[in-house]
C-alpha positions, 0 to 999 in steps of 0.5 A: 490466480492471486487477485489484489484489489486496491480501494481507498483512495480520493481526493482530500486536503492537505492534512487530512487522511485515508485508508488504502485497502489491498484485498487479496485472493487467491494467496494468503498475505500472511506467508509473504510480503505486502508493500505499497507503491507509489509512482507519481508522474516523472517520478521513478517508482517509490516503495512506501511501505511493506509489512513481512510474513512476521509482521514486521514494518518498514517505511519510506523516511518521506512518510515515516510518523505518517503511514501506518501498513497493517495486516488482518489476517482473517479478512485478507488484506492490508491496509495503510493508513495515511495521516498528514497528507501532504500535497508530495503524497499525490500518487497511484498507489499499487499493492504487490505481494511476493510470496517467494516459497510459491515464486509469486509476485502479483499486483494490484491495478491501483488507487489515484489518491490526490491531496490537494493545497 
């Protein structure tokens, strides 16, 4: 029923940046809370970012001072800017939204974000 789609990711060097962008259908982001995960491979799962019903944000300490989670409520989706990438930030990128009161939790298929030295 609730559909996310990620889109964003690619290929770039060390020190430069994306947007990763999850747009959702289906469910509004803004009743519950968005996160970004990560896994690499050989590497358990890290949660990256999430931003709460409130607008409130927290962040891994790996990326604090370089990621940025935001929310635009009319289109629906959520963003995270990356600044600084380091070669450590290569990853699939999911986003997952939980939305407790509705017993949802839903996710994305990802986006392959590759920062090259």
């Amino acid at each position: 029923q609730v559909q996310l789609v990620e889109s964003g990711g690619g290929l770039v060097q060390a020190g430069g940046s994306l947007r990763l962008s999850c747009a959702a259908s289906g469910a509004p982001l803004r009743f519950g809370t968005t996160g970004w995960y990560r896994q690499a491979p050989g590497k358990k799962r890290e949660l990256v970012a999430t931003i709460t019903d409130g607008g409130t944000t927290n962040y891994a300490d790996s990326v604090k001072g370089r990621f940025t989670i935001s929310r635009d409520n009319p289109k629906n989706t959520v963003y995270l800017q990356m600044n600084s990438l380091k070669s450590e930030d290569t990853s699939v990128y999911h986003c997952n939204f939980n939305w407790a009161a509705a017993k949802l939790d839903s996710w994305g298929q990802g986006t392959q974000v590759t920062v090259s030295s």
